[in-house]
N, CA, C and O atoms as a Tinker XYZ file with bonds, in Angstrom:
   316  protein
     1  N     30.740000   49.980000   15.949000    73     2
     2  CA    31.981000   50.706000   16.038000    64     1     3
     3  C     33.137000   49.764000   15.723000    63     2     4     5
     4  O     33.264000   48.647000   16.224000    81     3
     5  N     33.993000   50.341000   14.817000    73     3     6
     6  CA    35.468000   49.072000   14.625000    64     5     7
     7  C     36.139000   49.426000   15.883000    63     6     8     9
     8  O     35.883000   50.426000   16.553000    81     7
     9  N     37.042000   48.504000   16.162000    73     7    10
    10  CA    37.730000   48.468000   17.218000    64     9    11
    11  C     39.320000   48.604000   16.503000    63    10    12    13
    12  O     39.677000   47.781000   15.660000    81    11
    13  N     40.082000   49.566000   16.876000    73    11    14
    14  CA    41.377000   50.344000   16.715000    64    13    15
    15  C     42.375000   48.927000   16.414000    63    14    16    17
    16  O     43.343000   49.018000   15.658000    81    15
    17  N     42.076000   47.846000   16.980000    73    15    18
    18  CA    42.883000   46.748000   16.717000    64    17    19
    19  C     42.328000   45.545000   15.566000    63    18    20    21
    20  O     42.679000   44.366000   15.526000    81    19
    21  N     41.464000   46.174000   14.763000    73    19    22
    22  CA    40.607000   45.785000   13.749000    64    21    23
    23  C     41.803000   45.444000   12.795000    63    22    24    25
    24  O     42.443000   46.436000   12.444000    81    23
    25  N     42.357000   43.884000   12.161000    73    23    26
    26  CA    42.984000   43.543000   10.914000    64    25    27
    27  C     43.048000   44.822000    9.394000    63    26    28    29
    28  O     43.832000   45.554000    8.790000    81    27
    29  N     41.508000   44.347000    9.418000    73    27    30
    30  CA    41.042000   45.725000    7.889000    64    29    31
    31  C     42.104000   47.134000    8.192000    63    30    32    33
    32  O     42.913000   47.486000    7.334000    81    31
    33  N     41.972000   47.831000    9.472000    73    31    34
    34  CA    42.801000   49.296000    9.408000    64    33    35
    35  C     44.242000   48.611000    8.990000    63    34    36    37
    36  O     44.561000   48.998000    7.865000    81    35
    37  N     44.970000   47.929000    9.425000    73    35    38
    38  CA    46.329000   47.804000    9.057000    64    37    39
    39  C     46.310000   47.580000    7.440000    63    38    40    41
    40  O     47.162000   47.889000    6.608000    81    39
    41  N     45.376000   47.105000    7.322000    73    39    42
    42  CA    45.368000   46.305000    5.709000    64    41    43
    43  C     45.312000   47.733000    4.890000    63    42    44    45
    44  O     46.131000   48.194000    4.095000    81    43
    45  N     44.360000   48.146000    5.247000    73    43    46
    46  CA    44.103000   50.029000    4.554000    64    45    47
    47  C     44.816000   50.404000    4.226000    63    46    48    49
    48  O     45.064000   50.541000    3.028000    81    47
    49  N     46.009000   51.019000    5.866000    73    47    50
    50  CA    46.552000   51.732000    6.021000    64    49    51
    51  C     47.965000   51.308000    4.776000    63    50    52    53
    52  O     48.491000   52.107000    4.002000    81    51
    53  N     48.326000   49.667000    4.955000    73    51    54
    54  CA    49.296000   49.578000    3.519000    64    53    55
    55  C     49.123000   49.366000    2.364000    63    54    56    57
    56  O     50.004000   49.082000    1.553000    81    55
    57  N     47.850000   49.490000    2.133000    73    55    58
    58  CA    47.401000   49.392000    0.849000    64    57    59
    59  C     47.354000   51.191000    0.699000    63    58    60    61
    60  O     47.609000   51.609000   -0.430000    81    59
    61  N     47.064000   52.168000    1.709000    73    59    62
    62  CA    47.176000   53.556000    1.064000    64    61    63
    63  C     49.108000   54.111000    0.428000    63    62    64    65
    64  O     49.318000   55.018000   -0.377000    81    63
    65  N     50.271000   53.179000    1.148000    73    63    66
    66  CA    51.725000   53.510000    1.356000    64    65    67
    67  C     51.730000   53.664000   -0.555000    63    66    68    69
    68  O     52.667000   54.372000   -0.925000    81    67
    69  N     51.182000   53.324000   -1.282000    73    67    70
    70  CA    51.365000   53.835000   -2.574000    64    69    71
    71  C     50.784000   55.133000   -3.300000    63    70    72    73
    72  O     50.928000   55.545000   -4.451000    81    71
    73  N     49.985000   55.689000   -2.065000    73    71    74
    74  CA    49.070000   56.261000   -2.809000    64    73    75
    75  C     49.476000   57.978000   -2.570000    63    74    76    77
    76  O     48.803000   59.009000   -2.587000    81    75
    77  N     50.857000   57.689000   -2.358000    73    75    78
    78  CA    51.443000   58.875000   -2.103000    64    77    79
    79  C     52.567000   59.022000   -1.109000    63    78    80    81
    80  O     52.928000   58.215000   -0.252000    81    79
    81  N     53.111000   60.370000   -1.433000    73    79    82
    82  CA    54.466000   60.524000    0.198000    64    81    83
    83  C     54.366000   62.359000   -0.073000    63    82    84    85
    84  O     53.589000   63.166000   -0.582000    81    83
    85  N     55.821000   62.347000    0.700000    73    83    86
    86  CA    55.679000   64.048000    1.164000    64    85    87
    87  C     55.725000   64.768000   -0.532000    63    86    88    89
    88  O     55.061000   65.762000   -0.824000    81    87
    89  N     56.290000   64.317000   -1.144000    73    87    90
    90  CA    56.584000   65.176000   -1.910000    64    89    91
    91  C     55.601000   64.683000   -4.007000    63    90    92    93
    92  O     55.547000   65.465000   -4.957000    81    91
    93  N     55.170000   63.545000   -3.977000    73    91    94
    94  CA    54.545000   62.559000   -5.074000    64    93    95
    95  C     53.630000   62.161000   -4.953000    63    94    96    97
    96  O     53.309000   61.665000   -3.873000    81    95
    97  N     52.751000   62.200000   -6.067000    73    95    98
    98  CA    51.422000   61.743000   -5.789000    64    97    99
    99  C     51.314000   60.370000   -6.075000    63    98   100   101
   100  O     52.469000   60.013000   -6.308000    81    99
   101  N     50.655000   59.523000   -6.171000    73    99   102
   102  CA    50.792000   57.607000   -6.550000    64   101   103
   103  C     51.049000   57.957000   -8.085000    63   102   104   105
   104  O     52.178000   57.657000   -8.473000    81   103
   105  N     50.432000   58.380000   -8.769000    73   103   106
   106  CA    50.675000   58.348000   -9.976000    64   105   107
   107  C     52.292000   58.652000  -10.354000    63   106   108   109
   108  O     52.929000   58.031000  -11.204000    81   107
   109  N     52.770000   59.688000   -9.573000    73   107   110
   110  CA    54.248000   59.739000   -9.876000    64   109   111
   111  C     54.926000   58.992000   -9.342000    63   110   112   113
   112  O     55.944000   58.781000  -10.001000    81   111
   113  N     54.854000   58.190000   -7.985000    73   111   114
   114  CA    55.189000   56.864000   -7.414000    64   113   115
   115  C     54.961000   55.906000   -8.618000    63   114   116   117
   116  O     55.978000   55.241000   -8.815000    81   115
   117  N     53.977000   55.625000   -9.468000    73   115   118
   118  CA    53.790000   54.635000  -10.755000    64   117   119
   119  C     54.520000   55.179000  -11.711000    63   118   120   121
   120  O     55.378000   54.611000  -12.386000    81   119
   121  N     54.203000   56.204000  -11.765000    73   119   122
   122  CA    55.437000   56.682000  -12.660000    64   121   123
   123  C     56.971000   56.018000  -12.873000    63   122   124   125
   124  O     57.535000   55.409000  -13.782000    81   123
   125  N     57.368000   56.530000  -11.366000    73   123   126
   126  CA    58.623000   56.152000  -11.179000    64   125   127
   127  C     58.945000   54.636000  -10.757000    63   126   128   129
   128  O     60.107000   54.303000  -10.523000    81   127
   129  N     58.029000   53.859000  -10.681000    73   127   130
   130  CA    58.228000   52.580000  -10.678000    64   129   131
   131  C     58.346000   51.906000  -11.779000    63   130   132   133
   132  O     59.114000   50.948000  -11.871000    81   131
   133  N     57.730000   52.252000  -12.574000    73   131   134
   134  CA    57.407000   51.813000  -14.536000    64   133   135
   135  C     58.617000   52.178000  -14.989000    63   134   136   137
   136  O     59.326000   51.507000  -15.738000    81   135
   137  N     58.889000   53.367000  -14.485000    73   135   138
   138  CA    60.242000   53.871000  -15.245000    64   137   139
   139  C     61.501000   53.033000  -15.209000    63   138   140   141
   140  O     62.236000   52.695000  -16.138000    81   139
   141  N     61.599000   52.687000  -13.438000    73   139   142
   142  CA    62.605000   51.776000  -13.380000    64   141   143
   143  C     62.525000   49.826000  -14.044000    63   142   144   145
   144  O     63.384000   49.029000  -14.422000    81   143
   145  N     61.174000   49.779000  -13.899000    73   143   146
   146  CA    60.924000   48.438000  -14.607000    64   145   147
   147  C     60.907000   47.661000  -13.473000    63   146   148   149
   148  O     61.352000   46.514000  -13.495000    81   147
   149  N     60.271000   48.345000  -12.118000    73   147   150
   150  CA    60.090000   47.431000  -11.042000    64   149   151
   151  C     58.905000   47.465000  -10.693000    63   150   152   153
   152  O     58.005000   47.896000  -11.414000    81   151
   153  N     58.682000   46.825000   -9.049000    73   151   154
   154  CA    57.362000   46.365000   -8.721000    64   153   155
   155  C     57.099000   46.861000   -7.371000    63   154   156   157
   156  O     58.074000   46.512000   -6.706000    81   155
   157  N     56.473000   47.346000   -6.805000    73   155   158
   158  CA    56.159000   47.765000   -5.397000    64   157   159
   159  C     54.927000   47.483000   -4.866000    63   158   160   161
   160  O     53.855000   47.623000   -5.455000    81   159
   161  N     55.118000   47.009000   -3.533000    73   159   162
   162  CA    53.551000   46.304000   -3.373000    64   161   163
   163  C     53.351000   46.517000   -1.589000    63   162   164   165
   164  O     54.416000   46.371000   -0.990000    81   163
   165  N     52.380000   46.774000   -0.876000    73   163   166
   166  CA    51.853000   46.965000    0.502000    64   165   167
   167  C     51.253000   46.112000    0.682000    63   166   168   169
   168  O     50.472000   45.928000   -0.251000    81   167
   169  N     51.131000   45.035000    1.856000    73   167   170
   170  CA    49.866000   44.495000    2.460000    64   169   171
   171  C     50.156000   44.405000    3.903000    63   170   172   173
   172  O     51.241000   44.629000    4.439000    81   171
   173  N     48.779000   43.962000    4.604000    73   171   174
   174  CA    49.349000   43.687000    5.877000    64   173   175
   175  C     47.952000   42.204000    6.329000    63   174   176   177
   176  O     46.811000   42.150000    5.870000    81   175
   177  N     48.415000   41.495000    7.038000    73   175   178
   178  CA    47.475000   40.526000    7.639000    64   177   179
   179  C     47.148000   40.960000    9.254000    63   178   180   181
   180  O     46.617000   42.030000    9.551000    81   179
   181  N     47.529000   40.018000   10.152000    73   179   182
   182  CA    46.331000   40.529000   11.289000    64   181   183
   183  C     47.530000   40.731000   12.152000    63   182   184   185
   184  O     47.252000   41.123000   13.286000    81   183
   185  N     48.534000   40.595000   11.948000    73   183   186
   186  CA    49.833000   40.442000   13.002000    64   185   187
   187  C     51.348000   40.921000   12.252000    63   186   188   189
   188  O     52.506000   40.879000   12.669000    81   187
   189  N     50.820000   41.331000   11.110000    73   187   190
   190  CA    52.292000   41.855000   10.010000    64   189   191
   191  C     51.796000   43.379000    9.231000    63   190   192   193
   192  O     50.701000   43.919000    9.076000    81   191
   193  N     52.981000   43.680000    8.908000    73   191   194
   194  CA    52.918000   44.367000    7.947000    64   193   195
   195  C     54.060000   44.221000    6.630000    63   194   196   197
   196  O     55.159000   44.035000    7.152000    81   195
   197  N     54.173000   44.238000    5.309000    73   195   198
   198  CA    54.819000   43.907000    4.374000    64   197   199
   199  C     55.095000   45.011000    3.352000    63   198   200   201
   200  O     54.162000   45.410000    2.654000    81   199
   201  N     56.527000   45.614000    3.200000    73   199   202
   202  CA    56.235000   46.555000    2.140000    64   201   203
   203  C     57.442000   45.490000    1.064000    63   202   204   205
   204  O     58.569000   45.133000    1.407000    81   203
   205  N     56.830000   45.224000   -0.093000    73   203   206
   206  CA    57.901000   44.592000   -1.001000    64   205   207
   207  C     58.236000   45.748000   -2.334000    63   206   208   209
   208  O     57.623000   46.768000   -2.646000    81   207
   209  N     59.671000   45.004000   -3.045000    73   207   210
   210  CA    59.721000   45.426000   -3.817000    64   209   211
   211  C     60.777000   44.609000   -4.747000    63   210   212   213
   212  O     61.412000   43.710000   -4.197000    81   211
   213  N     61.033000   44.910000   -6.327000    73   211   214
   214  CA    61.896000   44.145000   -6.773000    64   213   215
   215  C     62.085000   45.322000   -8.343000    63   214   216   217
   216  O     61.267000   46.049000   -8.906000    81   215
   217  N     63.404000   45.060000   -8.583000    73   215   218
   218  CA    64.027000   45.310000   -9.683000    64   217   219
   219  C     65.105000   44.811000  -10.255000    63   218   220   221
   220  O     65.506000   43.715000   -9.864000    81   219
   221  N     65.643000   45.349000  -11.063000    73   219   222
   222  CA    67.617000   44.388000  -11.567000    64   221   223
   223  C     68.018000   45.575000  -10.853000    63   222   224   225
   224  O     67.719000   46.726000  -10.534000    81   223
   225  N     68.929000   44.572000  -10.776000    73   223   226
   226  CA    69.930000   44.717000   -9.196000    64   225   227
   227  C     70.441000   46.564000   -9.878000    63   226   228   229
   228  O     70.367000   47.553000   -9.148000    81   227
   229  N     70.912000   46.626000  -11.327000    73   227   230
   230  CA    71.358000   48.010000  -11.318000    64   229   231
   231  C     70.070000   49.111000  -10.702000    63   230   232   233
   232  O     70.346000   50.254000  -10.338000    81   231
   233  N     68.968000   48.675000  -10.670000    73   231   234
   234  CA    68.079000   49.926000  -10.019000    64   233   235
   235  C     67.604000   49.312000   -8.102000    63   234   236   237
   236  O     66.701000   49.589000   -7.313000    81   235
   237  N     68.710000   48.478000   -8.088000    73   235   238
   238  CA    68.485000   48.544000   -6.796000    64   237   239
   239  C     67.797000   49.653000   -5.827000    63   238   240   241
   240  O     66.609000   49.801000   -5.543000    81   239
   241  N     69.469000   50.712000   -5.231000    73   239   242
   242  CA    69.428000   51.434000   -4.498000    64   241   243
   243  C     68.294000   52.428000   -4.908000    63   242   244   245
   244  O     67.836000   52.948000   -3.891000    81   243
   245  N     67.743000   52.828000   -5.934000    73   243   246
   246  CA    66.763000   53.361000   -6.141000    64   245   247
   247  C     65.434000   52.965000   -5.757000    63   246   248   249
   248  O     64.620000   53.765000   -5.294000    81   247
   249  N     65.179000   51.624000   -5.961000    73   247   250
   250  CA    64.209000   51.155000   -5.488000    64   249   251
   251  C     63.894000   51.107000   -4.271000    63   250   252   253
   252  O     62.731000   51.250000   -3.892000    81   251
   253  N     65.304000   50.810000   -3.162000    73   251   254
   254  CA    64.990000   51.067000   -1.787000    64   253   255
   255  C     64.591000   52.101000   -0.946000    63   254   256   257
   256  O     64.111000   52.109000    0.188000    81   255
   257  N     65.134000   53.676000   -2.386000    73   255   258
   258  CA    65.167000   54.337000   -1.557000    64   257   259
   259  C     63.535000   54.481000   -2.124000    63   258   260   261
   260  O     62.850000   54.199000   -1.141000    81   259
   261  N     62.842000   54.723000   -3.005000    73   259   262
   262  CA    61.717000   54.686000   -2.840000    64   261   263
   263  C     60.910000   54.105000   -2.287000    63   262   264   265
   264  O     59.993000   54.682000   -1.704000    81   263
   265  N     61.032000   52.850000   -2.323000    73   263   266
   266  CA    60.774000   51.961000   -0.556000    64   265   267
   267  C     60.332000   52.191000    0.610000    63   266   268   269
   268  O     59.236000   52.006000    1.140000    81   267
   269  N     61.767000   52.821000    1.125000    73   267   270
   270  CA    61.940000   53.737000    2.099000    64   269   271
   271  C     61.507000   54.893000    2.630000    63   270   272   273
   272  O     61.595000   55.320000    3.781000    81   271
   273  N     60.843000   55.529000    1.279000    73   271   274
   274  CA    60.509000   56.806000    1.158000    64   273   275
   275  C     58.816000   56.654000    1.314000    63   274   276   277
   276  O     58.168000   57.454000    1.988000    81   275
   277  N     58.316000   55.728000    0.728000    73   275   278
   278  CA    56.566000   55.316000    0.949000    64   277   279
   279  C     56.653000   55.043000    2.311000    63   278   280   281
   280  O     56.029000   55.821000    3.032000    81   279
   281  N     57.440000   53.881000    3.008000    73   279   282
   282  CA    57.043000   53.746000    4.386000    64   281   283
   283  C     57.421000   54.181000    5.309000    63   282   284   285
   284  O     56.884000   53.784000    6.343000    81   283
   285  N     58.507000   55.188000    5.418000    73   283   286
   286  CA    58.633000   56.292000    6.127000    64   285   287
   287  C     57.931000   57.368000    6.282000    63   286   288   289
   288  O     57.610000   57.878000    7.356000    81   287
   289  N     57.601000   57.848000    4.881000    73   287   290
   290  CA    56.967000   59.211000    4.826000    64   289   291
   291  C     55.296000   59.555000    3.844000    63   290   292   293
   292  O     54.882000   60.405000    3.055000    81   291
   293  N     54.897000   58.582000    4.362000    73   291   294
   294  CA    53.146000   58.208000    3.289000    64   293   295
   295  C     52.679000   60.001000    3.586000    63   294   296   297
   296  O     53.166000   60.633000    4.524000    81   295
   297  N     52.242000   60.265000    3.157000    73   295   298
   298  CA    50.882000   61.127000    2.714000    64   297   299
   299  C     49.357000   60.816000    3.305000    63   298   300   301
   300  O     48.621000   61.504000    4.011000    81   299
   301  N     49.241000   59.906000    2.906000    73   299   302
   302  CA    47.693000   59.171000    3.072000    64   301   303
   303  C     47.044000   60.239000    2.638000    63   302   304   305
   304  O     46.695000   61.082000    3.464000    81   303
   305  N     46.807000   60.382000    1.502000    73   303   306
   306  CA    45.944000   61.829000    0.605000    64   305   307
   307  C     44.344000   61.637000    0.699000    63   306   308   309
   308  O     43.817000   60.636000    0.212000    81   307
   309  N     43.616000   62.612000    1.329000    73   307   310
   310  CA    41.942000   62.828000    1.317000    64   309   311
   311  C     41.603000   62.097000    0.056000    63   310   312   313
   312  O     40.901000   61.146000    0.401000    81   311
   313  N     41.704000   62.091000   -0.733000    73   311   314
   314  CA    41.114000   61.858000   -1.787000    64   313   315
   315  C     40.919000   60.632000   -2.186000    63   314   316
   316  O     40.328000   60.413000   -3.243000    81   315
């Protein structure tokens, strides 16, 4: 049985923050990351969690808010 405080679930769980939100599937999350010409990335180790991201500064606020929008509001899709 894993134990609920198992490293791997956190690691999962931000490696799934791309793989969707309320309203986009990852592919339109890639979509819209390509589009802007930035980078978005999840991990977590045994005591963190990390959501990064980077663009030119003009697609900033966009980027945050998509950011914002994966780790606020994931999906975590069955599939």
């Amino acid at each position: 049985m894993i134990r609920k405080t198992c490293p791997a679930w956190t690691d999962m769980m931000a490696a799934l923050l791309n793989e969707g939100r309320n309203h986009a599937s990852s592919l339109e999350i890639a979509n819209e990351v390509e589009r802007l010409g930035a980078t978005l990335h999840a991990g977590a180790g045994s005591d963190y969690t990390t959501v990064a991201a980077s663009a030119l500064a003009m697609f900033g606020d966009k980027i945050l808010e998509l950011m914002a929008d994966v780790t606020l509001r994931p999906s975590f899709p069955g599939e």
